[in-house]
Every structure is written in structure tokens, then in C-alpha cells.
C-alpha positions as CSV (number, residue, x, y, z in Angstrom):
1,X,93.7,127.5,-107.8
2,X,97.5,125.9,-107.5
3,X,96.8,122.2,-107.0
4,X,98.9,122.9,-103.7
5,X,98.0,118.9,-102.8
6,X,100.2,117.8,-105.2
7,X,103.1,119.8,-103.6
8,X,102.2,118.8,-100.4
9,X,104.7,116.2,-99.8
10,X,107.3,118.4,-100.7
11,X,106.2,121.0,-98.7
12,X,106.1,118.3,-95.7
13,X,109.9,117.1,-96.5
14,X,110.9,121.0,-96.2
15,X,109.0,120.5,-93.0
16,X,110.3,117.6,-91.7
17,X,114.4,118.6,-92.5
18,X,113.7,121.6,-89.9
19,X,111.7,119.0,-87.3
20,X,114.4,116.6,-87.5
21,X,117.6,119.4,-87.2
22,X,115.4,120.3,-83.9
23,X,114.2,116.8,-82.5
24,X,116.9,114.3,-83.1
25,X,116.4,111.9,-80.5
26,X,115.4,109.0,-83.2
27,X,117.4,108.4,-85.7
28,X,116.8,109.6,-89.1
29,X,115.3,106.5,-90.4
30,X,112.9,105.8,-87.6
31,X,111.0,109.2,-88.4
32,X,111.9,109.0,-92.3
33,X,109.8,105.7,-92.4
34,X,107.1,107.7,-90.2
35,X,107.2,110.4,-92.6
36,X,107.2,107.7,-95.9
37,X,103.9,106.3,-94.4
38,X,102.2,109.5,-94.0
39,X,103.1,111.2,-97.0
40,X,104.6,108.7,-99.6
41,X,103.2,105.0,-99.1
42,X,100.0,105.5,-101.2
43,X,100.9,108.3,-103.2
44,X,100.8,107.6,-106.7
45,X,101.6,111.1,-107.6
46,X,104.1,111.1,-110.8
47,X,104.2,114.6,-112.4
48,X,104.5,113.2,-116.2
49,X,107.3,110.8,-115.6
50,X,105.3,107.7,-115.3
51,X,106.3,105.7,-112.6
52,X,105.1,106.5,-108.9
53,X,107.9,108.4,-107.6
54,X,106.9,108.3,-103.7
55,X,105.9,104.6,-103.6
56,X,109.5,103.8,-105.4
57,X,110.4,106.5,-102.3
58,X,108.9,104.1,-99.7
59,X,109.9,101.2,-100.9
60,X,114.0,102.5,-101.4
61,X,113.0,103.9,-97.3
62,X,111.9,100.6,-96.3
63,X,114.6,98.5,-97.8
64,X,117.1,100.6,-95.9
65,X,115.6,100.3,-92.7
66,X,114.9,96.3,-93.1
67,X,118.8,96.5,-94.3
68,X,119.5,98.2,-90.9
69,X,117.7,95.4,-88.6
70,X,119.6,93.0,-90.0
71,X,123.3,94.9,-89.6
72,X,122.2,95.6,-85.9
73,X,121.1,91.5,-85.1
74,X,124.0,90.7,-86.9
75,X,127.2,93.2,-85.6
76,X,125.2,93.7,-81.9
77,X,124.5,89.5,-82.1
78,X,121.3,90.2,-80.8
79,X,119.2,87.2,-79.4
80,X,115.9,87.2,-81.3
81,X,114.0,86.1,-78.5
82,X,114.7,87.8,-75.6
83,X,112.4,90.6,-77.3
84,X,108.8,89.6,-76.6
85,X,107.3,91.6,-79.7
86,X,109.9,90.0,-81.8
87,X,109.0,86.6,-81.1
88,X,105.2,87.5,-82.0
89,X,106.2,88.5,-85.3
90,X,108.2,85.2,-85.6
91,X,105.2,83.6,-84.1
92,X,102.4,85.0,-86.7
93,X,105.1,84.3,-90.0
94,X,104.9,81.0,-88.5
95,X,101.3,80.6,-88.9
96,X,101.5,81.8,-92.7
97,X,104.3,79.2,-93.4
98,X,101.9,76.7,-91.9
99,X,99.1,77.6,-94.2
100,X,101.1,76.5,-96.9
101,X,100.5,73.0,-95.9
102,X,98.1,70.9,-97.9
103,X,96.7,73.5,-99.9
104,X,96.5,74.3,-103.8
105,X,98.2,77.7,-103.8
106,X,98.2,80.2,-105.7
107,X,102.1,80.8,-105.9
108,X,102.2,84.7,-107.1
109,X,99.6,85.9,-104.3
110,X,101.0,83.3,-101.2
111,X,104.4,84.7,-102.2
112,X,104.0,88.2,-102.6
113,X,102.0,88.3,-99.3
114,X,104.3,86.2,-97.5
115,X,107.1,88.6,-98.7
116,X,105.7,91.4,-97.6
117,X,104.9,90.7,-94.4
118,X,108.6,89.7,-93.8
119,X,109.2,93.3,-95.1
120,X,106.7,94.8,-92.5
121,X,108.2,92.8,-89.6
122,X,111.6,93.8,-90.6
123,X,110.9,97.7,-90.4
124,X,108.8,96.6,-87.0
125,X,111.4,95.3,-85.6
126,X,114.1,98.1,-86.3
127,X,111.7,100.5,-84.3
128,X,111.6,97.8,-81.5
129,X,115.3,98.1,-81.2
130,X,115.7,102.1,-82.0
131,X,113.0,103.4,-80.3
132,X,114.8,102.3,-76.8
133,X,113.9,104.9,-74.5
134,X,109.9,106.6,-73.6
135,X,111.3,110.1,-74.4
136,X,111.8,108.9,-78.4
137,X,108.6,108.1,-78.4
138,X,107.4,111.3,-76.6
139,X,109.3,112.4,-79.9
140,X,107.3,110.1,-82.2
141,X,104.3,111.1,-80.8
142,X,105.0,114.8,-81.5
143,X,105.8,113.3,-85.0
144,X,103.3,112.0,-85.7
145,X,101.0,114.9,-84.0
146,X,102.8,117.1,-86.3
147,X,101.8,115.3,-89.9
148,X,98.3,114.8,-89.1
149,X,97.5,118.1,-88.5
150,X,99.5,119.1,-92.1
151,X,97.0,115.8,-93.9
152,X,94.4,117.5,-92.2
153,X,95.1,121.0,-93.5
154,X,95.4,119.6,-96.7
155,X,92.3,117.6,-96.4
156,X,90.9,121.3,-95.8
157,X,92.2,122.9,-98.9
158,X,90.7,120.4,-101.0
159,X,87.5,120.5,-99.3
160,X,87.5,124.3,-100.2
161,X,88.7,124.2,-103.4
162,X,87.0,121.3,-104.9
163,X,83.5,122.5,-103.8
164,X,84.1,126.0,-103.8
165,X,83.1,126.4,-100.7
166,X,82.2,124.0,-97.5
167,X,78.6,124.6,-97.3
168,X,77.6,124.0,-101.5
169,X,79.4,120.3,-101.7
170,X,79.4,118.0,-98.7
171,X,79.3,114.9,-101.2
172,X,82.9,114.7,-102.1
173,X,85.0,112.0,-99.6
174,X,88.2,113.5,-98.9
175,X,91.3,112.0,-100.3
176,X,94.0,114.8,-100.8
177,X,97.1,112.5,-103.1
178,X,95.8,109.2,-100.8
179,X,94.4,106.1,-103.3
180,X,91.7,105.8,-101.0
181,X,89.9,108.0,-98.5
182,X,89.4,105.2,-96.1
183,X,93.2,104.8,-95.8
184,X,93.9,108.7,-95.3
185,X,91.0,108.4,-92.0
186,X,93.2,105.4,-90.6
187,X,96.8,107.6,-91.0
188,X,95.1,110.6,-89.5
189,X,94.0,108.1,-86.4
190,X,97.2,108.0,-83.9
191,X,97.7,111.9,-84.5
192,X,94.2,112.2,-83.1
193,X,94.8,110.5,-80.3
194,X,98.0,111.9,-79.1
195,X,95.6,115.4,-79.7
196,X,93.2,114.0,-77.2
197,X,96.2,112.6,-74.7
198,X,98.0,115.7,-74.9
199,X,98.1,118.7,-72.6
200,X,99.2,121.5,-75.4
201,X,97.7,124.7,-75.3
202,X,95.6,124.2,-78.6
203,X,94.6,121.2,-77.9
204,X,90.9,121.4,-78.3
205,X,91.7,123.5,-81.9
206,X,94.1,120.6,-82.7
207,X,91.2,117.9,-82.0
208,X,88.4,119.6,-83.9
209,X,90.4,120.1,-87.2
210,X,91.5,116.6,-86.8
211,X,87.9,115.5,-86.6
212,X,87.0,117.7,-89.6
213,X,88.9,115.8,-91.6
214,X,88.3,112.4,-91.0
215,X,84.7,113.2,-91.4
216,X,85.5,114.4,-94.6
217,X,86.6,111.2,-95.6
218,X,83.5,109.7,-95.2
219,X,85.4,106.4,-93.7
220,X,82.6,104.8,-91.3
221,X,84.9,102.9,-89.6
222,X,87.5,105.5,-88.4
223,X,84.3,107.7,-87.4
224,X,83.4,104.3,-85.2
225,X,86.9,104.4,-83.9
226,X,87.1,108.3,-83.2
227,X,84.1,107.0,-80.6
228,X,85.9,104.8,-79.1
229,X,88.8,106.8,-79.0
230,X,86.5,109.4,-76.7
231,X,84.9,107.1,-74.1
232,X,88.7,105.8,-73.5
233,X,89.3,109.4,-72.9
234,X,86.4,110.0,-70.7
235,X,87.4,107.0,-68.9
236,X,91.1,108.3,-68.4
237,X,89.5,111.4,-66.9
238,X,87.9,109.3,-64.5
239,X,84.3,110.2,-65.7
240,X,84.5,113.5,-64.1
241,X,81.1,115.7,-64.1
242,X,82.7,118.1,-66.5
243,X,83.3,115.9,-69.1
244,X,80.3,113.6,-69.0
245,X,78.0,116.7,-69.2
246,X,80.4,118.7,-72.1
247,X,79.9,114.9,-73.7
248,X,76.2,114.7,-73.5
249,X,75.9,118.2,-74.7
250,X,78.4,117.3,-78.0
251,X,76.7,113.9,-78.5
252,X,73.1,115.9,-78.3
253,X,74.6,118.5,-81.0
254,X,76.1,115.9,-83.3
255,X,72.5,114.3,-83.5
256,X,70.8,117.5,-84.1
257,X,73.1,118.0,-87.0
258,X,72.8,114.6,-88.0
259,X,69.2,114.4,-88.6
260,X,67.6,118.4,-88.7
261,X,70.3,120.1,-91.0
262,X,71.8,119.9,-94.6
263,X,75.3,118.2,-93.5
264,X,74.6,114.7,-95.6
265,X,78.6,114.1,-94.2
266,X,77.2,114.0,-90.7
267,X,73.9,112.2,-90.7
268,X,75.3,109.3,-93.0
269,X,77.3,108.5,-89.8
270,X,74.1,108.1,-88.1
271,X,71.7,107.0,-90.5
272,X,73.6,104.6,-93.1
273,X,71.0,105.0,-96.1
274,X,73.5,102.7,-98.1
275,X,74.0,99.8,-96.3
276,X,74.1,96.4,-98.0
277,X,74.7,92.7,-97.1
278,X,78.4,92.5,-99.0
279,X,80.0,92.0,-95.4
280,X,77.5,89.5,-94.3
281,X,77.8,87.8,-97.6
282,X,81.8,87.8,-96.9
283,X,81.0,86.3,-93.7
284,X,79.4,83.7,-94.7
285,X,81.8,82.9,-97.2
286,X,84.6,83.0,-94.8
287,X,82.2,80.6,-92.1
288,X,82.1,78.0,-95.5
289,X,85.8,78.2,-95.8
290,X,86.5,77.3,-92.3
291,X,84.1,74.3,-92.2
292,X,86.2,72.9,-95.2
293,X,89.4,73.7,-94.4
294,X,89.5,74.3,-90.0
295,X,93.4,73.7,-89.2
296,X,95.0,75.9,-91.3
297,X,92.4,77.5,-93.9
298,X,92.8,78.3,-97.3
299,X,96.8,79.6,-97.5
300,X,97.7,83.1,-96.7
301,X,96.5,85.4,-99.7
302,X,94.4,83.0,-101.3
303,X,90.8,84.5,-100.3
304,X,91.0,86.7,-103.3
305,X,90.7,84.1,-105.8
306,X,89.4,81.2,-104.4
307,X,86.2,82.7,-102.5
308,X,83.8,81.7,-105.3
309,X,84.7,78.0,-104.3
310,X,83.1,78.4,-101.3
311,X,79.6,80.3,-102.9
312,X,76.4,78.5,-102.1
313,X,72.8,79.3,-102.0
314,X,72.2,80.9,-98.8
315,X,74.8,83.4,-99.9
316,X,73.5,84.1,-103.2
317,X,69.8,84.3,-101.6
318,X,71.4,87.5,-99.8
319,X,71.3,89.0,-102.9
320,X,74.6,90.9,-103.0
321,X,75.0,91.9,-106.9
322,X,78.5,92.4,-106.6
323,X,79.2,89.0,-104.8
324,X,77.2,86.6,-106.8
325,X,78.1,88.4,-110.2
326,X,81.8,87.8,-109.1
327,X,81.0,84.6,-108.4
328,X,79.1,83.9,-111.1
329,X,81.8,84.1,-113.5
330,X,83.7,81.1,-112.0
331,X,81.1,78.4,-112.8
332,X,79.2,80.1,-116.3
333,X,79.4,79.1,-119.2
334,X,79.7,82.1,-121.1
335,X,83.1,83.5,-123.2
336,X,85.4,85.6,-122.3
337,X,84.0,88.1,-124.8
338,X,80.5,87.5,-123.3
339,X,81.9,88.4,-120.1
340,X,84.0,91.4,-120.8
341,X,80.6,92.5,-122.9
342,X,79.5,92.5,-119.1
343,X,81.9,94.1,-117.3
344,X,83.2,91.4,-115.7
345,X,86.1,88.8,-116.6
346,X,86.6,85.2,-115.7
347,X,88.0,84.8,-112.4
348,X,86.8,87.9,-111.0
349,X,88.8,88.9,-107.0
350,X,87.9,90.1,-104.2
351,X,88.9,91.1,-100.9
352,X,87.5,89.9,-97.0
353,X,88.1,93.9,-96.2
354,X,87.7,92.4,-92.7
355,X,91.6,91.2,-91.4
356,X,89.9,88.8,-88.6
357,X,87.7,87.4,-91.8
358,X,91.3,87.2,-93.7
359,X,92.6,85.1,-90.4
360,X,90.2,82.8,-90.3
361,X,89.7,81.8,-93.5
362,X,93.3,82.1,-94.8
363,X,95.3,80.4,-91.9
364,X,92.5,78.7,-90.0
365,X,92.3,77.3,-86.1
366,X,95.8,78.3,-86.6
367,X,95.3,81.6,-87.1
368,X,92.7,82.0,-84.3
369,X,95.2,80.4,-81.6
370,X,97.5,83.1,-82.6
371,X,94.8,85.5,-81.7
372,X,94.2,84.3,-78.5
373,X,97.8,84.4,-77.7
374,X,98.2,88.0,-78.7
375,X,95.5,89.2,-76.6
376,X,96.3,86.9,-74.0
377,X,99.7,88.6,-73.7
378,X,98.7,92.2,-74.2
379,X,96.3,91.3,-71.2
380,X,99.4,90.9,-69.4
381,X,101.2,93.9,-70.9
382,X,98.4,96.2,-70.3
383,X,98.6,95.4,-66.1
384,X,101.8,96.4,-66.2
385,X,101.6,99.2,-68.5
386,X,98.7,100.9,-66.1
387,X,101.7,100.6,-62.9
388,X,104.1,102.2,-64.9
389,X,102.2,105.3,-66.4
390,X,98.4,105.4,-66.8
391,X,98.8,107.9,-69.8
392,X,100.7,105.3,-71.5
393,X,98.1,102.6,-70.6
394,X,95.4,104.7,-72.3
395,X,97.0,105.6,-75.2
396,X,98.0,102.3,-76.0
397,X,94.5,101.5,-75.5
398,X,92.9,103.8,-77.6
399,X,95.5,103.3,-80.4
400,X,95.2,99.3,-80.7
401,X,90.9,99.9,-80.0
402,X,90.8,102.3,-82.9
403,X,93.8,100.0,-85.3
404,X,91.2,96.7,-84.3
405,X,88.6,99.0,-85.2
406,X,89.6,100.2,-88.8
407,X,90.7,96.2,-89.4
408,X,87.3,94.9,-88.9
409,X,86.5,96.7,-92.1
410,X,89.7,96.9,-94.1
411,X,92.7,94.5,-94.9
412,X,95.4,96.6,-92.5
413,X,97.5,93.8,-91.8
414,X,100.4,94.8,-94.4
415,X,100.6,98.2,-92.9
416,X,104.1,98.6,-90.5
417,X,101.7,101.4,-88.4
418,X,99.3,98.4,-87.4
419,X,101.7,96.7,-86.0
420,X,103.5,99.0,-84.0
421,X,100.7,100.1,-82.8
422,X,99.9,96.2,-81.4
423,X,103.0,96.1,-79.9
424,X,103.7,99.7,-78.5
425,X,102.6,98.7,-75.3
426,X,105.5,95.7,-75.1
427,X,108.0,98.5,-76.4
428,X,107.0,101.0,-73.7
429,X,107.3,98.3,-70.9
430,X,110.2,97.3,-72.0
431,X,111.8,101.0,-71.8
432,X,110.8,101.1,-68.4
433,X,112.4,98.4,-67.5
434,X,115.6,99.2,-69.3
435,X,115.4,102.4,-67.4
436,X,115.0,100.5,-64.0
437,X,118.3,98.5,-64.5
């Protein structure tokens, strides 16, 4: 068969010239760094020329959008902090500055992370300005609606292909040109909830392919969050007896499939044959870091490296091969050669894969106060959100649920699409209020 994924993103950009000639509310760049996320950020895709033409293509997109952010502050002389997402931005770059302090770095990695999240709160912020008005995001949303459903199409086509056929191979984890499935679950995530929000007439079709393909994926955690993502909805449709008895009925099929058919894709969502102790083991690593280092932890980006500095007993008695044999090769004895012969080489990484477990033991008490300011000021966002428009309220609820949800099992904090999502409810509020003026 043509390997139609790998012409998938240039199928898409044909697309997304005839969506933008038809929907030009935003400017081009606001939905060009949409469309970069979805189809080019991990696309390592280089037809024989050797270097990764789509991530260079991101990269070039998000340079000229952070180079746009700055023209606007500078010719508009924009004050910073009259925008309330803005200044939570500021306020979390803060606390990475401040882990700095008093700590052996490692240069490259505090650098590089540091870096990049002032690259991610530059293209943040250019949507906070742009996106100025509720009926670009209506626009956004239909976007975004838009590029899912093409991911999840493709998402079918390999499914098909690869296993010639949908009932013979149910072990393959979808990935289409993504560098890991887990990542294509969390991009298909806002289009499925604008699916569920909306009031189109294929809605229901929409939804269901939608849901196909995340649980191709095989990515627990967006599965979790596709959960959530319902009960919000139930709860926006005020619990009617419709839709608690069409949900009983579902949830009652999905368990029958689960555990009395041959779908190993659904019943590893319910029964998790393959679960080990690595996260507890991270845990407890993260826990050890904090004792020894409360104010502000280890320095941002330093987890990778320095984790085995923190392995004791208790965590080893967990018996986590992967952990202790990473660990391991801090403190032995043995050569290089002896550990290569392994597998392994000295100064092994690894990764929290859990962005509160990055917080807390990269940037410390200082990291959780900025925590509880967040939530403390979505709290207040949210009560003014639900006077303005309860659509809104709900899906800015399911979109920062399911965006928490994915982060307490993947490090999501470098992503532009996690923040925005955070602060769309400040952005939406502050249309309204632009509008009342």
C-alpha cells in the first residue's frame, strides 16, 4: 500500500491553505503554530535528506511567532502585567531562575530547559494577545476539531494497513509519523472534547472515531482522561435520565468487551496485566529529593541526571530493574567497557514522566507555592467563567482536567498546547470583558 502517512502532513497543509482562505479570523500564524503542533512538532519524517524537515518547520514557525510578541509589546508598548496569564508565566520562569540558587548544575540541561520554556511562553503569550475576541477561538476550536479528526483517520489507515486488517492485530500502539504514541493520544485530546461540546450534526460519528483512535494508541493516561472528559459532560447536561442510562448502558458494553472478547486493546484499559512499581520508585526518589533539598529542589532539568543521588534501599527493595540498574551504574565499580557489555553506560538518565514529580523535586517549596497560586486563581477564573457562558466553563474544565491528567504521567510542561490550555479560561474572561467595554 502507498505509505499515505508519510504524506500526510502535506496532504494536511493542502488542507489547511483552503481552511485558512475560508476562516480568517486569526491570523495566519496563530493557526500555523496550531497546525505545526499537530502535524510537524514530533515529526521526524526526512525523505532521504537527513535532517528533520518538520521539526526545523516548527522550530522556523515558532521563532516567528516569539519574533511577533516581542514587535507587538514593543511598537503597541504593552504593559506586561495588566494581562493576568502573562504574569503567570513571568511568575513560574521566576521559580526556575530561583532554582538556580545554591545548587550544582548541570549547565547544558538547566539551560536548554530554561530556554525553552522562554520559547513556550513567548508563543503563549502571542495567542494571549491575538486570540482577542471568543469568535477566534470558536475558530480555533473548529481548528483544532478539524486536525484531529485528519490524525485520527490516519491513525485508521495505519491500523488497517499495518495489520491487514482490525480484527487479526490489535497489539500494534498507534503512532502514524508521531515519536511516541502517548504523545499522538494527548494532541488528539482538545479535538475530542470540542467533539463532545459541540452541537454538529455528526457529532456522535466525530466522537467515536475520535475514541478509536486514542485507543489505538494504547496511552493509559489519555484513556483516564477521555473519562474524565465524559462525566464533565454528563455533568454539563445536568445528569439528565437520558444520558445517565445511555452511560450505564456504554460503561456496561465497554466491560463486556473488556473482559469476555478478543480486543486485548480494550481490556488492558481495565485490567493492566503490565503494571510495575517504576512510578512508585520515581516517587520515592522525588520524596528523597525534597527532604534534602525543600526550598528550591534540585535546579530545573536536573532530575535526569542526578536521580541516582537520591537511590536508597527502600527504593531498590521495590525491585524496579530498570531503576536500580540505572542507578547502579553511578556508584559500581565496573568499566565502561563492562558496562556497555551490559547495555548500560555510566551515568545512565531518566525522566520523572510525572510534571508535578518534575516540580517538586526540581524547584522545590518553590515550585509547590506556585501551584497553589495557579489553582488558587483558576478557582477565581472558573466562577466567573460559569456567569459568562457555561459551555465555556465546561470546556475549559474538561481541557485543563484531561491536560493535568496526561501530566501526571508524562513530562508535558514544554508543550505551548499545555499551557494554553491552563490559561484559556483567563483568555476567554478576558474577551468578555473586552467585549463589555
Amino acid at each position: 500500500m502507498i505509505d499515505l502517512i508519510s504524506l500526510l502532513p502535506i496532504i494536511s497543509l493542502v488542507w489547511y491553505f483552503n481552511f485558512i482562505k475560508n476562516n480568517n479570523l486569526n491570523s495566519v500564524l496563530t493557526s500555523l503554530i496550531f497546525f505545526s503542533f499537530f502535524m510537524f512538532a514530533t515529526n521526524y519524517r526526512h525523505y532521504g535528506l537527513e535532517i528533520d524537515i518538520y521539526r526545523y518547520l516548527h522550530r522556523a514557525i515558532g521563532i516567528l511567532v516569539s519574533l511577533a510578541v516581542i514587535w507587538h509589546v514593543l511598537k503597541n508598548r504593552v504593559i506586561i502585567y495588566q494581562e493576568k496569564p502573562i504574569l503567570i508565566l513571568v511568575f513560574f520562569l521566576s521559580t526556575l531562575l530561583l532554582s538556580y540558587l545554591s545548587n550544582d548544575l548541570n549547565m547544558d540541561y538547566y539551560i536548554y530547559y530554561v530556554r525553552n520554556f522562554v520559547f513556550i511562553a513567548l508563543i503563549v503569550s502571542y495567542l494571549i494577545f491575538e486570540v482577542n475576541t471568543n469568535s477566534k477561538i470558536e475558530e480555533l476550536f473548529k481548528l483544532i476539531l478539524s486536525l484531529t479528526l485528519i490524525l485520527s483517520l490516519g491513525v485508521v489507515y495505519e491500523i488497517t494497513s499495518i495489520s491487514e486488517g482490525i480484527s487479526l492485530n490489535w497489539g500494534i500502539r498507534a503512532s502514524i509519523f508521531y515519536s511516541n504514541p502517548n504523545y499522538l493520544a494527548f494532541a488528539l485530546l482538545p479535538g475530542f472534547v470540542v467533539s463532545i461540546f459541540s452541537d454538529t450534526k455528526y457529532k456522535w460519528v466525530m466522537m467515536i472515531l475520535i475514541i478509536f483512535a486514542i485507543l489505538a494508541t494504547g496511552s493509559r493516561s489519555v484513556q483516564l482522561a477521555v473519562i474524565a472528559i465524559m462525566i464533565i459532560f454528563l455533568f454539563y447536561k445536568k445528569l439528565s435520565i437520558k444520558f445517565l442510562i445511555s452511560s450505564l448502558v456504554s460503561l456496561i458494553l465497554f466491560i463486556y468487551l473488556a473482559l469476555f472478547t478478543s480486543f486485548p486493546i480494550i481490556s488492558e484499559i481495565v485490567i493492566n496485566v503490565n503494571n510495575d512499581k517504576s512510578r512508585i520508585a520515581i516517587a520515592h526518589l522525588t520524596m528523597n529529593i525534597f527532604e534534602k533539598n525543600p526550598v528550591n529542589g534540585i535546579g530545573y532539568g536536573q532530575f535526569r541526571t542526578k536521580y541516582a543521588d537520591y537511590f536508597d534501599q527502600d527504593i531498590k527493595n521495590l525491585g524496579v530493574k530498570s531503576i536500580n540498574d540505572m542507578a547502579s551504574t553511578h556508584h559500581e565499580s565496573m568499566t565502561d567497557e563492562e558496562l556497555l557489555s551490559k547495555g548500560y553506560y555510566r551515568n545512565m538518565e531518566a525522566m520523572t514522566h510525572n510534571d508535578l514529580m518534575t516540580i517538586i523535586a526540581e524547584i522545590g517549596t518553590i515550585g509547590i507555592v506556585f501551584l497553589i497560586y495557579i489553582f488558587y486563581k483558576l478557582y477565581f477564573e472558573f466562577r466567573q467563567l460559569l456567569f459568562y457562558d457555561r459551555r465555556y466553563f465546561y470546556i475549559s474544565l474538561s481541557l485543563i482536567i484531561s491536560t493535568l491528567t496526561f501530566s501526571m504521567f508524562h513530562n508535558n510542561l514544554t508543550s505551548f498546547i499545555f499551557w494554553f490550555n491552563i490559561l484559556l479560561p483567563f483568555i476567554i474572561n478576558r474577551n468578555y470583558e473586552i467585549n463589555k467595554e
